[in-house]
N, CA, C and O atoms as CSV, one atom per row, in Angstrom:
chain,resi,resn,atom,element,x,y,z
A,1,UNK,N,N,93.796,-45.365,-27.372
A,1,UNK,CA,C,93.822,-46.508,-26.491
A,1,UNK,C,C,95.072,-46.415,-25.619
A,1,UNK,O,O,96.214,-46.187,-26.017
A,2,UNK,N,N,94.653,-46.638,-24.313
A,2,UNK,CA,C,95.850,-46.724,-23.311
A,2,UNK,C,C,96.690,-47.971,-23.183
A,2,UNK,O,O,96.067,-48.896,-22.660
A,3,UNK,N,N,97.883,-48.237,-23.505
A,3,UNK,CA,C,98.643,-49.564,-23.483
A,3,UNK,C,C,98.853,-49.670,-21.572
A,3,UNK,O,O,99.395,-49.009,-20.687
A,4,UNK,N,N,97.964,-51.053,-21.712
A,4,UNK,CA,C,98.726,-51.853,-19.952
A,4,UNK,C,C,99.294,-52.315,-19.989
A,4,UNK,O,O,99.703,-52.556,-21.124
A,5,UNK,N,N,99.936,-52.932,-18.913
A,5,UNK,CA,C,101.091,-53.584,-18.779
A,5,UNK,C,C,100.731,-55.047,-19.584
A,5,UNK,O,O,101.626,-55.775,-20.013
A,6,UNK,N,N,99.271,-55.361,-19.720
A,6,UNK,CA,C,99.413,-56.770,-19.938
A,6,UNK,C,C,99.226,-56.894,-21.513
A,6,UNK,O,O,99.145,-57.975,-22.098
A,7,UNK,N,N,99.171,-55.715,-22.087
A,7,UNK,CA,C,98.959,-55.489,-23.415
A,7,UNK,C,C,100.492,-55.116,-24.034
A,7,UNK,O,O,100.647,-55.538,-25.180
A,8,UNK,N,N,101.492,-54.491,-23.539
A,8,UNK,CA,C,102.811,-54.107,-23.550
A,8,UNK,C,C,103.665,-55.272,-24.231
A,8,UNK,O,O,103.693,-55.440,-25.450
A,9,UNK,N,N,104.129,-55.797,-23.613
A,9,UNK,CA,C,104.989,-57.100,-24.572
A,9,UNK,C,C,104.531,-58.311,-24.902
A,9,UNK,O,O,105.225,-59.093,-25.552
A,10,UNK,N,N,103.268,-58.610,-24.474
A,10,UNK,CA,C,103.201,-59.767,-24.758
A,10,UNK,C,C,102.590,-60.327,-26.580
A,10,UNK,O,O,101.437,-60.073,-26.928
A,11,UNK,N,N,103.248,-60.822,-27.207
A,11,UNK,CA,C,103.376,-61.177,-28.599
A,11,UNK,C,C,102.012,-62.056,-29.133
A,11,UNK,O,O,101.766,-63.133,-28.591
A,12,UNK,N,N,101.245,-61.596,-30.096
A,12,UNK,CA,C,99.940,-62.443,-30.304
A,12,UNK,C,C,100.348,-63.962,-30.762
A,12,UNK,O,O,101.019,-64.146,-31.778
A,13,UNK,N,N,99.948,-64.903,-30.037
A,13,UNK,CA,C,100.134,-66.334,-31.077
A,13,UNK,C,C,99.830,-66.092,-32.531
A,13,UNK,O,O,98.819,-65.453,-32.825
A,14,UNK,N,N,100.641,-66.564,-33.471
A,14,UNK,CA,C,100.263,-66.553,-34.499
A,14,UNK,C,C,99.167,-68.047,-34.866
A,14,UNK,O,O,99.117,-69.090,-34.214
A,15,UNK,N,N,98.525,-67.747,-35.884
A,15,UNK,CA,C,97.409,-68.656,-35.958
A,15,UNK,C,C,98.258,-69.420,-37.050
A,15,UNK,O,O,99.022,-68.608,-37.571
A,16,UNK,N,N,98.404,-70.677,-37.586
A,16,UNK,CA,C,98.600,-71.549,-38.897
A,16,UNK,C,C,97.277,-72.321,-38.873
A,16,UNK,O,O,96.601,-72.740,-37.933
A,17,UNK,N,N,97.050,-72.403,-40.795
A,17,UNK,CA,C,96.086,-72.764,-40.448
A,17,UNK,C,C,95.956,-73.401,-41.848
A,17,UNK,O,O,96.058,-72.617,-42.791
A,18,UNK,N,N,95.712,-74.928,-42.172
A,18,UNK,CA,C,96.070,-75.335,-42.804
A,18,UNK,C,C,95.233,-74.947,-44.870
A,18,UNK,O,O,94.408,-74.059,-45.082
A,19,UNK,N,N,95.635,-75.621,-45.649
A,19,UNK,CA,C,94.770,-74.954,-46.780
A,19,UNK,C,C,93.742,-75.484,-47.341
A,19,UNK,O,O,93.590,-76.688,-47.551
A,20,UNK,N,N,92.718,-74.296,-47.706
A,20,UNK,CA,C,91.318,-75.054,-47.772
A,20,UNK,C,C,91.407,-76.322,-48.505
A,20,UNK,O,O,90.916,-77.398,-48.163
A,21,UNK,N,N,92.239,-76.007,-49.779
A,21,UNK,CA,C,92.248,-76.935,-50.565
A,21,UNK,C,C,93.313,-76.874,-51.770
A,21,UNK,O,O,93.432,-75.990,-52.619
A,22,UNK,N,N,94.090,-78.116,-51.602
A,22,UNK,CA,C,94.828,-78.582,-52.621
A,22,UNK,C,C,95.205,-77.939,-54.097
A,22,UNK,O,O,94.623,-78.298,-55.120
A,23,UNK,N,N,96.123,-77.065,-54.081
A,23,UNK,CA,C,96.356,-76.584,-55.719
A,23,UNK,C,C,96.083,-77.734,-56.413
A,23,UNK,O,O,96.524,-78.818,-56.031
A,24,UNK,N,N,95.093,-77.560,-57.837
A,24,UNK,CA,C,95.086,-78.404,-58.801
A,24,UNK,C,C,96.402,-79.034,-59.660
A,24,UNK,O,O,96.788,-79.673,-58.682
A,25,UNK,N,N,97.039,-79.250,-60.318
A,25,UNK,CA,C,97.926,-80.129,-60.783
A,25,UNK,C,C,97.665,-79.133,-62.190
A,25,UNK,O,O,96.514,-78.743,-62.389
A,26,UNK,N,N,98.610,-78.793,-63.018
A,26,UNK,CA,C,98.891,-77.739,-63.616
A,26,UNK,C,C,98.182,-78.586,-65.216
A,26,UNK,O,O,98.422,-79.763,-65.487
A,27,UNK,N,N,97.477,-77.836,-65.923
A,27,UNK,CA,C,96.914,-78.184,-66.757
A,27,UNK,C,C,97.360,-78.059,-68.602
A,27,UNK,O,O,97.427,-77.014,-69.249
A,28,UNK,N,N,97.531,-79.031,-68.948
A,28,UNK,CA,C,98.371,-78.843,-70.233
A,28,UNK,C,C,97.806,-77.559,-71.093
A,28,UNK,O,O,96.637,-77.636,-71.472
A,29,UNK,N,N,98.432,-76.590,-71.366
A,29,UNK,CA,C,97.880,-75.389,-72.148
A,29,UNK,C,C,98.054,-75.933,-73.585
A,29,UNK,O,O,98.785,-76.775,-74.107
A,30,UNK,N,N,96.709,-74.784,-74.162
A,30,UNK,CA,C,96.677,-75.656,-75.643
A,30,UNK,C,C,97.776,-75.417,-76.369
A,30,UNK,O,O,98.178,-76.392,-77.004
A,31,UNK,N,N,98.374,-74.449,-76.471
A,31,UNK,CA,C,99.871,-73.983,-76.954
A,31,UNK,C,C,100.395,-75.653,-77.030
A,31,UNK,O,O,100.042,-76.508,-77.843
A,32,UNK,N,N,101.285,-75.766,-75.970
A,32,UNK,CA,C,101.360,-77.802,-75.564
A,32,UNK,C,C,100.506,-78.673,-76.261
A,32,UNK,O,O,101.144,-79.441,-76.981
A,33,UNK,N,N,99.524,-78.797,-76.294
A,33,UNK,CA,C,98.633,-79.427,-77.132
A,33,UNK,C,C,98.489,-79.470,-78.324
A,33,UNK,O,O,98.053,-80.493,-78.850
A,34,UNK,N,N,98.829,-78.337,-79.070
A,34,UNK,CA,C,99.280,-78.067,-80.473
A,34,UNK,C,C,100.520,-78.716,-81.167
A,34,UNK,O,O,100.682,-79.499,-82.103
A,35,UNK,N,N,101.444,-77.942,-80.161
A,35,UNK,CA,C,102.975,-78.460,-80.596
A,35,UNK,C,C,102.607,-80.122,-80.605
A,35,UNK,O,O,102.629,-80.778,-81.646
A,36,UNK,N,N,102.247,-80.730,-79.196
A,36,UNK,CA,C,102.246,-82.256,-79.373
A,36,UNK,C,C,101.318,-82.908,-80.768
A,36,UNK,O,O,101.715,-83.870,-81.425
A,37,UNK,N,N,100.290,-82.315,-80.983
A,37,UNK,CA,C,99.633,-82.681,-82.142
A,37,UNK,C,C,100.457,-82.838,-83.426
A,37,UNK,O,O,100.491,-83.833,-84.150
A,38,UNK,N,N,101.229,-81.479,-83.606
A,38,UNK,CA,C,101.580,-81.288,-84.309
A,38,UNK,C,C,103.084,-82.082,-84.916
A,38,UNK,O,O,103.560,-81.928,-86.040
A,39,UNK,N,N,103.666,-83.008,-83.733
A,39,UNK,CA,C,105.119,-83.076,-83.486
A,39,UNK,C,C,104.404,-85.103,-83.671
A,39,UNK,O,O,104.965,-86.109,-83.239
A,40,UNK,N,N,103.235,-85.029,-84.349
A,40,UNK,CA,C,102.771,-86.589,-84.400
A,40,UNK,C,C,103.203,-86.680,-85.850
A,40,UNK,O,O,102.976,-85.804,-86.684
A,41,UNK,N,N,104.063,-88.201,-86.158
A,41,UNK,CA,C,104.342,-88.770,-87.198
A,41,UNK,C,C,103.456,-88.386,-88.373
A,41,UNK,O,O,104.028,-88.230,-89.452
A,42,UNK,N,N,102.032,-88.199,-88.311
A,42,UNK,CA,C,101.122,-88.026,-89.149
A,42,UNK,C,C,100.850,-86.154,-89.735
A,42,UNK,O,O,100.593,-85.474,-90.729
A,43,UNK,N,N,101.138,-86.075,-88.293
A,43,UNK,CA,C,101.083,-83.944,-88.214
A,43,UNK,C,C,99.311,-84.047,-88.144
A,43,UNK,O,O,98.607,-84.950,-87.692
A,44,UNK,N,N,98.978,-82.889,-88.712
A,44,UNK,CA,C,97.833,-82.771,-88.457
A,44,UNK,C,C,97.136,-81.580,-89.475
A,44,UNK,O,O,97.846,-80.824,-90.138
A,45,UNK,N,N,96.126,-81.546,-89.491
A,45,UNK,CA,C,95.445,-79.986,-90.193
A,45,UNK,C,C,94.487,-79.456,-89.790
A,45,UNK,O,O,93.656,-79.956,-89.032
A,46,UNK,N,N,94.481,-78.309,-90.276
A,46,UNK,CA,C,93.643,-77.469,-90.108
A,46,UNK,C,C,92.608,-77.373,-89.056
A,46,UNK,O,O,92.649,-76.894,-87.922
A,47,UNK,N,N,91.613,-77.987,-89.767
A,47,UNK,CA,C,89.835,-78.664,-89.588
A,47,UNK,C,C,89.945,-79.315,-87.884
A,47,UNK,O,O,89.341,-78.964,-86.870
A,48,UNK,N,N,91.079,-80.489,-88.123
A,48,UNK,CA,C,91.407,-81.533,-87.135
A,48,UNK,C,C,91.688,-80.432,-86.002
A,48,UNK,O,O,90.823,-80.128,-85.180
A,49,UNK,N,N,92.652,-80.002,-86.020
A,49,UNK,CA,C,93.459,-79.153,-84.838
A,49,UNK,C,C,92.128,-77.902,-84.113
A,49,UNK,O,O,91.867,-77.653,-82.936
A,50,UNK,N,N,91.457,-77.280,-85.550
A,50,UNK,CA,C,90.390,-76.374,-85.000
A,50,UNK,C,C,89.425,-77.033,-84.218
A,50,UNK,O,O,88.746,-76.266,-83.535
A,51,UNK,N,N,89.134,-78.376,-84.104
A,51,UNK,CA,C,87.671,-79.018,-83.471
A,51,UNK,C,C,88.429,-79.514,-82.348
A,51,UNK,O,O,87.867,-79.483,-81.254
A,52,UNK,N,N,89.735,-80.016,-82.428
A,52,UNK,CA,C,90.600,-80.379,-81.167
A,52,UNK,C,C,90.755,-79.574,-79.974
A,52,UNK,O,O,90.821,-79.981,-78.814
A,53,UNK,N,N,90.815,-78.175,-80.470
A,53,UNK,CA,C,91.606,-77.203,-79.796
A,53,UNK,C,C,90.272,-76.298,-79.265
A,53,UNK,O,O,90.396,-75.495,-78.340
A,54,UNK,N,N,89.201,-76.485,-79.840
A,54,UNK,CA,C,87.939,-75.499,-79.985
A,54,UNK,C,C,88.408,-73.894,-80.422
A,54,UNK,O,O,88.285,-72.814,-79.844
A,55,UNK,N,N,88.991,-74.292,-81.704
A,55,UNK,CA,C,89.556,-72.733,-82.370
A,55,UNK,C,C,89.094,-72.486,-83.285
A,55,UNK,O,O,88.637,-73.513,-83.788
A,56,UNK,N,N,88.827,-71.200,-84.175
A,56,UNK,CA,C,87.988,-71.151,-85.247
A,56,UNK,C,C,89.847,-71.379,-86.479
A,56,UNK,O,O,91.049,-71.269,-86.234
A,57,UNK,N,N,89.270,-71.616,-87.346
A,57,UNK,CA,C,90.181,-71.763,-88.195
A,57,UNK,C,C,91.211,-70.822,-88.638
A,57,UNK,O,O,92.177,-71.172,-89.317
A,58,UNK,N,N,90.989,-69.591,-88.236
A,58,UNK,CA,C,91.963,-68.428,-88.756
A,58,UNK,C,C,92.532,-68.139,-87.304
A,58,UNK,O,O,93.508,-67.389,-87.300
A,59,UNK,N,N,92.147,-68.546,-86.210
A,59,UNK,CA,C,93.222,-69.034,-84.843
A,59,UNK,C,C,94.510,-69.936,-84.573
A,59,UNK,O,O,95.647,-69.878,-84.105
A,60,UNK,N,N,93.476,-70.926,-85.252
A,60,UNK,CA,C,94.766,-71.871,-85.718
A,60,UNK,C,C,95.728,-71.975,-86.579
A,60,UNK,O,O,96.683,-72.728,-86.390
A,61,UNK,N,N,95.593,-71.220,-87.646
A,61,UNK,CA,C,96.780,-70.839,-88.778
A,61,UNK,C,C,97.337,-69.587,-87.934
A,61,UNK,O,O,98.559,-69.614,-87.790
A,62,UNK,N,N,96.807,-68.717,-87.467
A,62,UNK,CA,C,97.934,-67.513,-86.439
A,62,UNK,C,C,98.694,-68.480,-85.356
A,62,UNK,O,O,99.841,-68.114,-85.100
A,63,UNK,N,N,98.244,-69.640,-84.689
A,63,UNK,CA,C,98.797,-69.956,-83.889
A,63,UNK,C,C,99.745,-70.661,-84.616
A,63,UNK,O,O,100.820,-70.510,-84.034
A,64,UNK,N,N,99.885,-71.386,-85.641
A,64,UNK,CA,C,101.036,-72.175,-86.534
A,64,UNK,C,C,101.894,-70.756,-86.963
A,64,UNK,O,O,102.959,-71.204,-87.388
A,65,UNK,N,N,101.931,-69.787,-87.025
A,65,UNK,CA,C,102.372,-68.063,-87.339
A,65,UNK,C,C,103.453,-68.154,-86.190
A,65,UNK,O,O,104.683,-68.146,-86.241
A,66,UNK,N,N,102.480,-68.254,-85.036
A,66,UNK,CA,C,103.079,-67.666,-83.759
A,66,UNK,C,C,104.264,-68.702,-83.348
A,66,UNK,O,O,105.180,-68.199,-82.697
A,67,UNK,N,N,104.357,-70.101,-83.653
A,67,UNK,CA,C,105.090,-71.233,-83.701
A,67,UNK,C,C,106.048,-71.145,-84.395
A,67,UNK,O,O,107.093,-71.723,-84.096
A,68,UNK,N,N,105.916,-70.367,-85.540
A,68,UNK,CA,C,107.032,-70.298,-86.312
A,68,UNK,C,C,107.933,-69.543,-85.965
A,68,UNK,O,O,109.123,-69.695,-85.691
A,69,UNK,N,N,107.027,-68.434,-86.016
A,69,UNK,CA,C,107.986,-66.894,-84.976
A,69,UNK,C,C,108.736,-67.383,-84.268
A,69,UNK,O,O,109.925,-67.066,-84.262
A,70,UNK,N,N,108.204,-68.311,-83.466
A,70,UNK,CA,C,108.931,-69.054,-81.699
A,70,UNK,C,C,110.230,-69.747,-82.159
A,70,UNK,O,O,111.044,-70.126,-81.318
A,71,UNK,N,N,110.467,-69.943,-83.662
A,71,UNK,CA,C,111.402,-70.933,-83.675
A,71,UNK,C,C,111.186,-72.070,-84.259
A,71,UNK,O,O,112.133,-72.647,-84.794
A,72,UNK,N,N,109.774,-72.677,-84.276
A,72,UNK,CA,C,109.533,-74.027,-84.588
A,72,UNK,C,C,109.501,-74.286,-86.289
A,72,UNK,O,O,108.671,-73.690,-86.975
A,73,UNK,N,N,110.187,-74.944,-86.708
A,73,UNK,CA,C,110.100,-75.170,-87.804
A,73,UNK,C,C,108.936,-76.387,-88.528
A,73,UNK,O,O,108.935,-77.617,-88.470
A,74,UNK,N,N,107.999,-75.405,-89.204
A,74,UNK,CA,C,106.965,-76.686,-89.542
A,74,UNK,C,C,106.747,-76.821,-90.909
A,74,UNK,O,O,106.909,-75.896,-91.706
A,75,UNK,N,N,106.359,-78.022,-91.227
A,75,UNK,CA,C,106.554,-78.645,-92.444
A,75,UNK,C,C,104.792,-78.362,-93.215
A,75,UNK,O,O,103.909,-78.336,-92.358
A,76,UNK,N,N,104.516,-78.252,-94.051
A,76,UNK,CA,C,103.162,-78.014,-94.964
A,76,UNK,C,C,103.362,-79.368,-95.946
A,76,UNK,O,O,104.382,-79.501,-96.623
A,77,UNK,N,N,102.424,-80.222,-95.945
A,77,UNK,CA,C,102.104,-81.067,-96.708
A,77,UNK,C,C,100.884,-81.089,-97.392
A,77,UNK,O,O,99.840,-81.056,-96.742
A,78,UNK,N,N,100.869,-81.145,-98.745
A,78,UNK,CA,C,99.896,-81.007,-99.247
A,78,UNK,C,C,99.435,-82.572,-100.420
A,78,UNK,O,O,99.754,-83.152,-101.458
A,79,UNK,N,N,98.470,-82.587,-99.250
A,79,UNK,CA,C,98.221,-84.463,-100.337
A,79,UNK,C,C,97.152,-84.278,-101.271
A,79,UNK,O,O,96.615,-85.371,-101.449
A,80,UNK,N,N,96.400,-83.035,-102.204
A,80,UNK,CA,C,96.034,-83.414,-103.406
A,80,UNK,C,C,94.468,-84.061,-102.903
A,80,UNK,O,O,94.033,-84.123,-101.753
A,81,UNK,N,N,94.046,-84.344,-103.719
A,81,UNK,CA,C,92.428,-84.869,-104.132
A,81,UNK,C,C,91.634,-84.321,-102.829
A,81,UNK,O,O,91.045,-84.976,-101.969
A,82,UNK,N,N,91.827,-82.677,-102.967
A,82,UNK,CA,C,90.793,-81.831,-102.509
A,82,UNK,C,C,90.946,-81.604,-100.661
A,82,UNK,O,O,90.345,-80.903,-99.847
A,83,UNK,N,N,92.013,-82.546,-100.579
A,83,UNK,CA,C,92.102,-82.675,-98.707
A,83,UNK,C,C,92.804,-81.966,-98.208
A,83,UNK,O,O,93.728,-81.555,-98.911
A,84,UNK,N,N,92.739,-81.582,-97.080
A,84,UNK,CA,C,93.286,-79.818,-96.629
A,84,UNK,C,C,94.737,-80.104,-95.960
A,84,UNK,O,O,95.028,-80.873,-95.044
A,85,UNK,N,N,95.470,-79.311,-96.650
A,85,UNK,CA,C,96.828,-79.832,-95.758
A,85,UNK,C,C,97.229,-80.026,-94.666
A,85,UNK,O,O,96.763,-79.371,-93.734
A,86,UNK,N,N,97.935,-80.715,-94.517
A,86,UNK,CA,C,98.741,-81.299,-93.231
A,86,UNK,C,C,100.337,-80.490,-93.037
A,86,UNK,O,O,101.379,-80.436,-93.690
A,87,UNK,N,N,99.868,-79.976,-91.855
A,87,UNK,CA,C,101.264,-79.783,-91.340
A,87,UNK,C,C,101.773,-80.261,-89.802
A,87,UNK,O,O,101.063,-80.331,-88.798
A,88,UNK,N,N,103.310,-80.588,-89.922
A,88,UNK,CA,C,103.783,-80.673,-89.016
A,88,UNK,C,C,105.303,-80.219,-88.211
A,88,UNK,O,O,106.168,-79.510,-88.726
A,89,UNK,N,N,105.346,-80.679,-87.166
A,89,UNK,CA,C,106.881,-79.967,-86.852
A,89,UNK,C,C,107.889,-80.825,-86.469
A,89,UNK,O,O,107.979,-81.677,-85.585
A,90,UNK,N,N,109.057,-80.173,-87.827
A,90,UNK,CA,C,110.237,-81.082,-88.298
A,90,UNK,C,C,111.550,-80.529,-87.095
A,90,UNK,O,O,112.591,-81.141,-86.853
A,91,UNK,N,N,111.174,-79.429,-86.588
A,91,UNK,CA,C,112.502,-79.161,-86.011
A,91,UNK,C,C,112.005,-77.993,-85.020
A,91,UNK,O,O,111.360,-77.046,-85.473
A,92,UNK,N,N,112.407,-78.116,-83.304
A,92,UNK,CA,C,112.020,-77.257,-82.732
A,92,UNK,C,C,112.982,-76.076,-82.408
A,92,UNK,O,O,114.041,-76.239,-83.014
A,93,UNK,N,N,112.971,-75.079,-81.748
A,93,UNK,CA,C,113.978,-73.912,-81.228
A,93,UNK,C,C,115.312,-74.583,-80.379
A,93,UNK,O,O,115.331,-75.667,-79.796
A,94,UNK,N,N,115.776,-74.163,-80.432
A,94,UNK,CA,C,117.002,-74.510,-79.348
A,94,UNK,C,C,117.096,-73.756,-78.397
A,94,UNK,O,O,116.548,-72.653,-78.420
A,95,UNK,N,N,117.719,-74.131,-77.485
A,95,UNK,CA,C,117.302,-73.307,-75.966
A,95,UNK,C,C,118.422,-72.381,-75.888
A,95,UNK,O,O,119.269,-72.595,-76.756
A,96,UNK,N,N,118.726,-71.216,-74.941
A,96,UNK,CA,C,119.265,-70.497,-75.225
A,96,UNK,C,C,120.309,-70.942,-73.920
A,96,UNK,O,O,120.111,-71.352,-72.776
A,97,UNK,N,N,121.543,-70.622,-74.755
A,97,UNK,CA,C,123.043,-70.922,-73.668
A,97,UNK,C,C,123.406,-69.615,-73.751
A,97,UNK,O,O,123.540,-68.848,-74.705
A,98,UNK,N,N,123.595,-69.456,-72.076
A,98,UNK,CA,C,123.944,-68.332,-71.300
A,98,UNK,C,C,125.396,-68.677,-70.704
A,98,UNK,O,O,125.971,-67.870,-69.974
């Protein structure tokens, strides 16, 4: 292609153009949803947290694993006459000072 003179300097408008649509508003991850369950006066178990969370039950004990790993210190209560324990969280990580 041969450059003319009227093709030479002159600069394309740039286009703005506004957005289709609105970022959604950031959605509580179940991770969050756990800890808060879990950080309730009552705590929570097993059964409860798996139908809450839509987790199969050996998800939800890795994810109380993975909580611990993180730092979170959680409590196991066990109330007897056949009912599945309750746990909850007594003490979280501390943040790291740089």
């Amino acid at each position: 292609m041969i450059k003319t003179a009227k093709s030479v300097g002159a600069p394309k408008a740039a286009t703005v153009r506004p957005p289709k649509r609105m970022a959604a508003p950031a959605k509580a991850t179940k991770k969050a949803r756990l800890i808060a369950l879990l950080s309730r006066k009552s705590g929570a178990d097993v059964p409860g947290l798996s139908t809450t969370l839509g987790w199969l039950p050996h998800t939800t004990r890795a994810a109380l694993t993975g909580l611990r790993k993180a730092g979170y210190e959680i409590a196991k209560v066990k109330p007897g006459n056949g009912k599945p324990s309750r746990y909850q969280i007594i003490g979280s990580p501390e943040a790291d000072v740089v």
